[in-house]
C-alpha positions as CSV (number, residue, x, y, z in Angstrom):
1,X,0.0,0.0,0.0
2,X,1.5,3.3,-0.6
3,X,1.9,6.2,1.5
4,X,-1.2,7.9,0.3
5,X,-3.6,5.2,0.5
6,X,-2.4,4.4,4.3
7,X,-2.7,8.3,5.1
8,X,-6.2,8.0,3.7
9,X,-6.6,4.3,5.7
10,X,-5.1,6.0,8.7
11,X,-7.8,8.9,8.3
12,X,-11.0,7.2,7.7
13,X,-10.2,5.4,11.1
14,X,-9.4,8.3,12.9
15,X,-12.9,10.3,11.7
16,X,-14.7,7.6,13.1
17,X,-13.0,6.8,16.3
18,X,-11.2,3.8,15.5
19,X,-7.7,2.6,16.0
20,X,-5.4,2.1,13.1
21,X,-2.0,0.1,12.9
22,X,-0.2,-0.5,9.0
23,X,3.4,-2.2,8.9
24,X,4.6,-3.1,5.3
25,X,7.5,-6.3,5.6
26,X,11.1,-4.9,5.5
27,X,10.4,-1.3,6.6
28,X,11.6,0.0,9.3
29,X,9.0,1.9,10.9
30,X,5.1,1.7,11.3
31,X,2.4,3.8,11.4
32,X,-0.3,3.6,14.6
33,X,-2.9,6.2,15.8
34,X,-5.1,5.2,18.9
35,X,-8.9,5.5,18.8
36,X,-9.0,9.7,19.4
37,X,-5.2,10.0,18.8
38,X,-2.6,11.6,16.4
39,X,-0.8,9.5,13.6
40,X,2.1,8.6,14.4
41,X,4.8,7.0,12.2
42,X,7.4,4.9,14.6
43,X,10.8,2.7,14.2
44,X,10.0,-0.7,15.3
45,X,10.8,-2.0,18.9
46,X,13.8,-4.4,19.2
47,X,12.0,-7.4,20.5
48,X,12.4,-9.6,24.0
49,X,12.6,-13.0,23.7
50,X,9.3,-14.3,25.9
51,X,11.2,-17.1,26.8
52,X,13.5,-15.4,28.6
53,X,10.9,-13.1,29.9
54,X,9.3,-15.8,30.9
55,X,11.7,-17.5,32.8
56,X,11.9,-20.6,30.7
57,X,15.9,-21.9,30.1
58,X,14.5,-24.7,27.5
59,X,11.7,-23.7,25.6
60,X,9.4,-26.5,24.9
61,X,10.3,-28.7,21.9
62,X,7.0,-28.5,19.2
63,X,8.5,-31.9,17.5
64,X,7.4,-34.2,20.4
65,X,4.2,-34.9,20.7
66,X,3.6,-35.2,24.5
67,X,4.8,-31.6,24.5
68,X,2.4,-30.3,22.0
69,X,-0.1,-31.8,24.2
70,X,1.1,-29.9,27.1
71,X,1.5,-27.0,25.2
72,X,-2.1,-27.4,24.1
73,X,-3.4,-28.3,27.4
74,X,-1.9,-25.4,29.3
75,X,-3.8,-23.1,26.9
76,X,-7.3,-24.7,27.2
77,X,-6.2,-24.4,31.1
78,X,-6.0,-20.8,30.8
79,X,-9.1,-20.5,28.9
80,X,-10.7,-22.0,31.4
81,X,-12.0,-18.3,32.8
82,X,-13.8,-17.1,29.4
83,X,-15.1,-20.5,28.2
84,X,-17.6,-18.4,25.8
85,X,-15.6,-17.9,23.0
86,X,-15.2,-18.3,19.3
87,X,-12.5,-20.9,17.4
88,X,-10.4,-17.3,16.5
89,X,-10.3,-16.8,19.8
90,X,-9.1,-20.7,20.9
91,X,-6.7,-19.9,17.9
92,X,-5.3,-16.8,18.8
93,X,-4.6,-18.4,23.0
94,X,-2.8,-21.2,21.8
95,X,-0.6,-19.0,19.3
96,X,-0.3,-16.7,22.3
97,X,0.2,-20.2,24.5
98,X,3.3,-20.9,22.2
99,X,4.8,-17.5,22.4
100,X,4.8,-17.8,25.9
101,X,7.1,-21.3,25.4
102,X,9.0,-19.5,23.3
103,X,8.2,-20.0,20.2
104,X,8.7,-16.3,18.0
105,X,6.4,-14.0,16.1
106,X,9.1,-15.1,12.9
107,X,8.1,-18.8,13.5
108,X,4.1,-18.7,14.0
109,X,1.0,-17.8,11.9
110,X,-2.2,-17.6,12.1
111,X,-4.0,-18.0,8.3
112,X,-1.2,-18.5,5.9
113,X,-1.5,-18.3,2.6
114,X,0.1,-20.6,-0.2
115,X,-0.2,-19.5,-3.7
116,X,-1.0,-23.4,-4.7
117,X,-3.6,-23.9,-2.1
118,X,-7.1,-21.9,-4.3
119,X,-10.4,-22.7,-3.3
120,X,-11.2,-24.5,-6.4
121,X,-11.8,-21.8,-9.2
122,X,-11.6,-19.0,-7.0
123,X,-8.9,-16.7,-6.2
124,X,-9.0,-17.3,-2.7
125,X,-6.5,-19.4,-1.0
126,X,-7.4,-22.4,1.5
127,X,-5.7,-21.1,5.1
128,X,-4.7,-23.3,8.1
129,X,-5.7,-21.5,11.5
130,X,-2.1,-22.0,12.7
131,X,1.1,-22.6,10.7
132,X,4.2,-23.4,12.7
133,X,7.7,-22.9,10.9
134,X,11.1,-23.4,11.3
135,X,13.7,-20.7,11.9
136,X,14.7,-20.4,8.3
137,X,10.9,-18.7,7.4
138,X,12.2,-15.7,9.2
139,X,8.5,-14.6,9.3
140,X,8.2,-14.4,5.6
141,X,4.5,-15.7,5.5
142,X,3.0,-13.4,3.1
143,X,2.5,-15.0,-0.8
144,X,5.6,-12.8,-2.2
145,X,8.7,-10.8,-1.3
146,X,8.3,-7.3,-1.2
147,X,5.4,-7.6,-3.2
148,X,6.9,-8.9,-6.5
149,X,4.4,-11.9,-8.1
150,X,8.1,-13.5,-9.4
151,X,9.3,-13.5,-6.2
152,X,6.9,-16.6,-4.2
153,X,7.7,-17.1,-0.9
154,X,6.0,-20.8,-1.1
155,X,8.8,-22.5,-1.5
156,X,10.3,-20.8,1.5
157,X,7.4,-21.5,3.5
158,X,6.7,-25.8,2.7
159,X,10.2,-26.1,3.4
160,X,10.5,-24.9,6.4
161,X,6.9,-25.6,7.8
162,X,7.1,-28.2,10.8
163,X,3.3,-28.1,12.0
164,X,0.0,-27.6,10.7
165,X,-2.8,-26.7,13.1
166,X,-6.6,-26.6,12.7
167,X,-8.5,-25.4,16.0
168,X,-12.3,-26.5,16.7
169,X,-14.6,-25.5,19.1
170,X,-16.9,-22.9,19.6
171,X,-19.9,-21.4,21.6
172,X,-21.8,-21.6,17.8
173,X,-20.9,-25.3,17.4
174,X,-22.1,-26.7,20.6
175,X,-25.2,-25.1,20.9
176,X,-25.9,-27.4,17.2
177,X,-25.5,-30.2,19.6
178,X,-22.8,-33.1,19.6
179,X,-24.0,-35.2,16.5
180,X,-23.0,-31.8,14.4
181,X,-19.6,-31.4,16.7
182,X,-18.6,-34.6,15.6
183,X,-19.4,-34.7,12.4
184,X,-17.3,-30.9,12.2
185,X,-14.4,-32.2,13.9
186,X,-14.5,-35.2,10.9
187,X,-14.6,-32.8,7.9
188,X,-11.6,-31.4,10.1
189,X,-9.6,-34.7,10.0
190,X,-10.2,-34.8,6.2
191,X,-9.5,-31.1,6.2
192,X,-5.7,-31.7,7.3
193,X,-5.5,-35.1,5.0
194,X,-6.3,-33.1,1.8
195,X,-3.8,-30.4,3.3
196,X,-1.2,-33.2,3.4
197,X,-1.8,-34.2,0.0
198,X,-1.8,-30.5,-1.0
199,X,1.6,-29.8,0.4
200,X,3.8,-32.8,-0.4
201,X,2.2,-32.2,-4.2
202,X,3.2,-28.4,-3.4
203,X,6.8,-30.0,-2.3
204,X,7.1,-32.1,-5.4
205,X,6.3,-29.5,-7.9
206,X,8.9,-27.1,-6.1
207,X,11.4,-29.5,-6.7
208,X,11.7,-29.1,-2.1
209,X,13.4,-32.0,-0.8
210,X,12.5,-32.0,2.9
211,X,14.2,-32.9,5.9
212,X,10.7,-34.3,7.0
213,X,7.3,-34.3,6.9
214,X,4.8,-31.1,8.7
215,X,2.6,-32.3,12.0
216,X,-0.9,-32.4,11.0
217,X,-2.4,-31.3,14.1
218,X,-6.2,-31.4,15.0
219,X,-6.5,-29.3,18.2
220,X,-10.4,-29.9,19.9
221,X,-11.2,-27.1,22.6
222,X,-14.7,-28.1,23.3
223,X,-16.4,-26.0,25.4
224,X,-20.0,-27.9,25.7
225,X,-21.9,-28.9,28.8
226,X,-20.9,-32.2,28.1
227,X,-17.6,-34.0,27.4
228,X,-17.6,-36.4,24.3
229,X,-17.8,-39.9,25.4
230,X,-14.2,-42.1,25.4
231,X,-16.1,-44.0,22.8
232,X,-16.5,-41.0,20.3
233,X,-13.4,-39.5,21.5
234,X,-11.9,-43.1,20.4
235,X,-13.6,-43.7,17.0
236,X,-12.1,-40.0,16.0
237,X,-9.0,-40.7,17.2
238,X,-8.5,-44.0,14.9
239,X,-9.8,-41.8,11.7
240,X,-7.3,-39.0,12.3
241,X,-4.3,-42.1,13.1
242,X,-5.5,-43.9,9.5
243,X,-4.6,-40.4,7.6
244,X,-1.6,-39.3,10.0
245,X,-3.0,-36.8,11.7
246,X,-2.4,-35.7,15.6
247,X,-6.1,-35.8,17.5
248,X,-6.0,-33.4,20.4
249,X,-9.0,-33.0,22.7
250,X,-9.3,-31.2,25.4
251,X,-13.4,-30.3,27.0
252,X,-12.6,-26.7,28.9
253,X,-15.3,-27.4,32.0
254,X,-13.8,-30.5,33.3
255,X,-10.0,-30.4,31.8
256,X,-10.6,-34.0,30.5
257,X,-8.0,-34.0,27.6
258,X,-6.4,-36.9,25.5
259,X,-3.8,-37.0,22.2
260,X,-3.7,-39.8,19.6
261,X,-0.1,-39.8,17.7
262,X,-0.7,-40.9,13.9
263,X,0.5,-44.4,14.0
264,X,-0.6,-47.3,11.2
265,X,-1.1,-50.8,12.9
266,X,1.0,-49.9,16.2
267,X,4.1,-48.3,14.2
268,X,4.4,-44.7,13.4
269,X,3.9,-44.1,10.3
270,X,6.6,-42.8,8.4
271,X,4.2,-40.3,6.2
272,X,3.7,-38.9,10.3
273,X,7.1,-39.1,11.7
274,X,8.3,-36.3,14.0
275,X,10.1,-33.6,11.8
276,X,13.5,-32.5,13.1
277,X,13.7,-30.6,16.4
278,X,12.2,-27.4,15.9
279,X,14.1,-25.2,18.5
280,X,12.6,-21.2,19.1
281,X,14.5,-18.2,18.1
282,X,15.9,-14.9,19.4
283,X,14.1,-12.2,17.2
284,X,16.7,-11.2,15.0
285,X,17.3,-9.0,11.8
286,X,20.2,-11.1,10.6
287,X,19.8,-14.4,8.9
288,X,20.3,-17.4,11.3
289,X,23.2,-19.6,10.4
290,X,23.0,-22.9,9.4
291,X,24.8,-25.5,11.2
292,X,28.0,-26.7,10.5
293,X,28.6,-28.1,7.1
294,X,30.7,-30.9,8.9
295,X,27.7,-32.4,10.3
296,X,25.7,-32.6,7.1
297,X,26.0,-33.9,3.6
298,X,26.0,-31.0,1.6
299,X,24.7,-31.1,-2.0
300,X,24.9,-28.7,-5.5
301,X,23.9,-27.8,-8.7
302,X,24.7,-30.3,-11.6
303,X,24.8,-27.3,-13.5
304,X,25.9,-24.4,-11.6
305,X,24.0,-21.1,-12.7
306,X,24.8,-19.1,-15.3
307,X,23.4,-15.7,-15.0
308,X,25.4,-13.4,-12.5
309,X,22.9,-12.7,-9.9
310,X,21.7,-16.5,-9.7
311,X,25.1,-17.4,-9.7
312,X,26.4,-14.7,-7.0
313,X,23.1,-15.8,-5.0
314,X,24.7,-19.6,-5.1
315,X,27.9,-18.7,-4.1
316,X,26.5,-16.8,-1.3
317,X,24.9,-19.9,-0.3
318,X,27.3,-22.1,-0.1
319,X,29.7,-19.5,1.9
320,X,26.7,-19.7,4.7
321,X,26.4,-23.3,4.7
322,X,30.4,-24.2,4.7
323,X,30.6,-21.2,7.4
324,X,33.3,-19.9,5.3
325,X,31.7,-16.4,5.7
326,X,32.7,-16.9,9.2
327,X,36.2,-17.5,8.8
328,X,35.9,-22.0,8.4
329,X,38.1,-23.4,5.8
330,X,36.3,-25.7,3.4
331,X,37.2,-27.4,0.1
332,X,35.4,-25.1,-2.2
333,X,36.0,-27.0,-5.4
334,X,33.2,-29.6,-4.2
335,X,31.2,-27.3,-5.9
336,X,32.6,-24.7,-7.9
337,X,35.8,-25.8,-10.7
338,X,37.0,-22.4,-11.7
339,X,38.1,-20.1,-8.7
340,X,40.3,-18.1,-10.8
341,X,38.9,-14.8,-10.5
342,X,38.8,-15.3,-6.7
343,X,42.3,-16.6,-6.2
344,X,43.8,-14.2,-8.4
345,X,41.7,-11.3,-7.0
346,X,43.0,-12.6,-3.3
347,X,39.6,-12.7,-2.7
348,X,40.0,-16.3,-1.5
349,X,43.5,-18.2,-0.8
350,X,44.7,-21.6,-0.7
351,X,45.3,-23.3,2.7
352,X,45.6,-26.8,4.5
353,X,42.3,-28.9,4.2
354,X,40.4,-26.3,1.2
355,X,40.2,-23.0,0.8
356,X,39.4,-19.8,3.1
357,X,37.7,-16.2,2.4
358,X,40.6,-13.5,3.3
359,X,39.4,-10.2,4.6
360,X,39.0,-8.7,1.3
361,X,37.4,-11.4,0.6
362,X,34.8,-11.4,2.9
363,X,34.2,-7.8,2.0
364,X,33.9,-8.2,-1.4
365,X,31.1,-10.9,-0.7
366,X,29.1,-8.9,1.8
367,X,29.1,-5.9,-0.1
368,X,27.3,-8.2,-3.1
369,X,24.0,-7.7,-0.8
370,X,24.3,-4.0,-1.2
371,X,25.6,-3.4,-5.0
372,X,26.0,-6.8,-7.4
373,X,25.7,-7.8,-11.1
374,X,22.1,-7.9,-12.3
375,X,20.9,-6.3,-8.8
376,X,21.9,-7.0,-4.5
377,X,21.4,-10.2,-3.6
378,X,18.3,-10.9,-1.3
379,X,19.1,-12.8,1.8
380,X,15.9,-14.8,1.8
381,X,16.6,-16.2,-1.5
382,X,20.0,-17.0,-0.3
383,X,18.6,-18.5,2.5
384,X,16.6,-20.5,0.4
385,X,19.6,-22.1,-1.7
386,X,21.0,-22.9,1.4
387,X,18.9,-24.8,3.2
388,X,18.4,-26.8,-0.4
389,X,22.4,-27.2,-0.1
390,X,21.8,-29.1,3.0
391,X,18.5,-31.0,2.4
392,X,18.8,-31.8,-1.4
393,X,16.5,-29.5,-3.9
394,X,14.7,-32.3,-6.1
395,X,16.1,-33.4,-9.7
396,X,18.9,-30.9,-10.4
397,X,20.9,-31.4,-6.9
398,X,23.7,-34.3,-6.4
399,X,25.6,-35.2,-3.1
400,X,29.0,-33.5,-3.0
401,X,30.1,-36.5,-1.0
């Protein structure tokens, strides 16, 4: 939106009383006017860590599912004062539940969109209530960067998503009586199947080799009179384990709660195994680093890119993953032949065990985000490359090992 229409935004709001708040991604500041105030345009805060505001020295771990189940139980438990409620508001207390944990604004949603998820024929998109991401997403939720359509950020976002969430329950839905609850809560569990099928089509197409399969996560707050009987509770918990997803109920006036893992005749199943430990981050401005190249097998291009910005956004890559941006030594012809122009430049030099980035070096290759060939180089998209470096990118991408 530009600055005009969010003046005008801003003013409509203010001649009828109401508060306004606009933030663009990327900018620095904000603009916020209370309801009877003055527009003011503000840099943003730097942000606390809840966690540590909190107290907590381990954040709880979202990939295991006995502390998903606390996590969800410890909301409902704190809902338990304003039962009356709708399923945005169940929603919004667990995000706020997971913040508490530790868990960042860069790392949660609440309706996501992903530009291959349309409501058939329409130009709406299909949203989960609650999207939970790796560190890599670094927040970037929205369909495209900086609002360019040739910029998506969906592959981005399927490879770094670690949990899907839908929420159920509501004052609306109970009052329809328990027959109609359950048979909600079932269109659910098919909800998050055809979501599964969606996003490992979505992964395919992308050409996203993941490091493991999203949580698909059903998460019952059910605020009736009456608790569902263990027999109803039991027959929904074997249709969301035959389609791999997680069945968590909790009923809000007597705390009775249960969780169902997605397992296929006593085993997990291995289209629901637990994606790698999802660990909460500092909010940060920088890009988080990977982790040492040592402890991964690291893959590349078959053919490395030829344009200079796709190539300069490769190299940049594989600096971050190999840590040689960070002074590491690494054996850079495992993916690039011709370092010429580097090691005649002095850019790079020759040492025991590979090669290492000298000072002007590591100049040189900073300064590409600022001023390079064919534009800067966006750290998102070599983010991206990266984490494809580590996990494999689909046809295209070879072991270096």
């Amino acid at each position: 939106m530009d600055t005009e229409l969010r003046r005008k935004a801003a003013g409509l709001c203010i001649s009828r009383g109401i508060g306004f708040a606009y933030f663009c991604q990327g900018e620095e500041t904000f603009l916020i006017v209370e309801p009877g105030g003055v527009l003011k345009e503000e840099r943003l805060p730097t942000c606390v860590s809840l966690a540590t505001k909190a107290g907590s020295s381990r954040p709880s771990d979202l990939a295991s599912r006995s502390s998903l189940s606390e996590v969800v139980s410890g909301a409902a438990g704190r809902m338990a004062d304003e039962i009356l409620g709708s399923e945005d508001d169940y929603a919004f207390r667990l995000y706020h539940a997971l913040r508490l944990t530790g868990y960042t604004a860069d790392q949660l949603s609440l309706e996501t969109y992903f530009g291959f998820a349309n409501t058939g024929g329409s130009r709406m998109q299909d949203r989960p209530d609650l999207c939970v991401f790796d560190a890599s997403v670094c927040g970037n939720f929205n369909l495209y960067r900086q609002g360019k359509r040739s910029a998506s950020n969906d592959a981005l976002k399927v490879h770094a998503l670690r949990a899907l969430v839908e929420v159920k329950g509501s004052v609306s839905t109970a009052r329809n009586g328990q027959s109609s609850f359950v048979r909600s809560l079932e269109a659910d569990i098919q909800k998050l199947a055809n979501w599964k099928v969606t996003l490992d089509a979505a992964a395919s197409n992308l050409g996203i080799c993941r490091a493991g399969p999203p949580d698909f996560v059903l998460a019952v707050f059910d605020p009736d009179a009456s608790a569902l009987s263990e027999d109803v509770v039991a027959r929904l918990e074997e249709q969301a384990e035959r389609v791999g997803v997680d069945f968590v109920y909790r009923h809000l006036r007597t705390a009775v709660s249960s969780l169902r893992r997605a397992r296929v005749d006593g085993r997990v199943n291995k289209s629901s195994q637990r994606s790698p430990a999802l660990t909460p981050i500092a909010p940060s401005i920088q890009v988080p680093k990977v982790e040492r190249a040592a402890r991964h097998r690291l893959h590349k291009l078959t053919d490395t890119p030829r344009s200079p910005r796709d190539l300069a956004t490769y190299f940049a890559a594989i600096l971050s993953v190999t840590e040689m941006d960070s002074g590491e030594v690494f054996p850079l012809r495992k993916f690039l032949s011709n370092l010429s122009s580097h090691l005649d430049t002095g850019r790079i030099e020759s040492v025991p065990g590979g090669h290492r980035l000298t000072d002007l070096g590591r100049s040189y290759f900073e300064d590409r985000y600022r001023h390079a060939r064919g534009g800067s180089l966006d750290r998102l998209e070599v983010q991206a490359i990266a984490a494809m470096i580590k996990s494999g990118g689909g046809p295209g991408w070879v072991s270096i090992d």
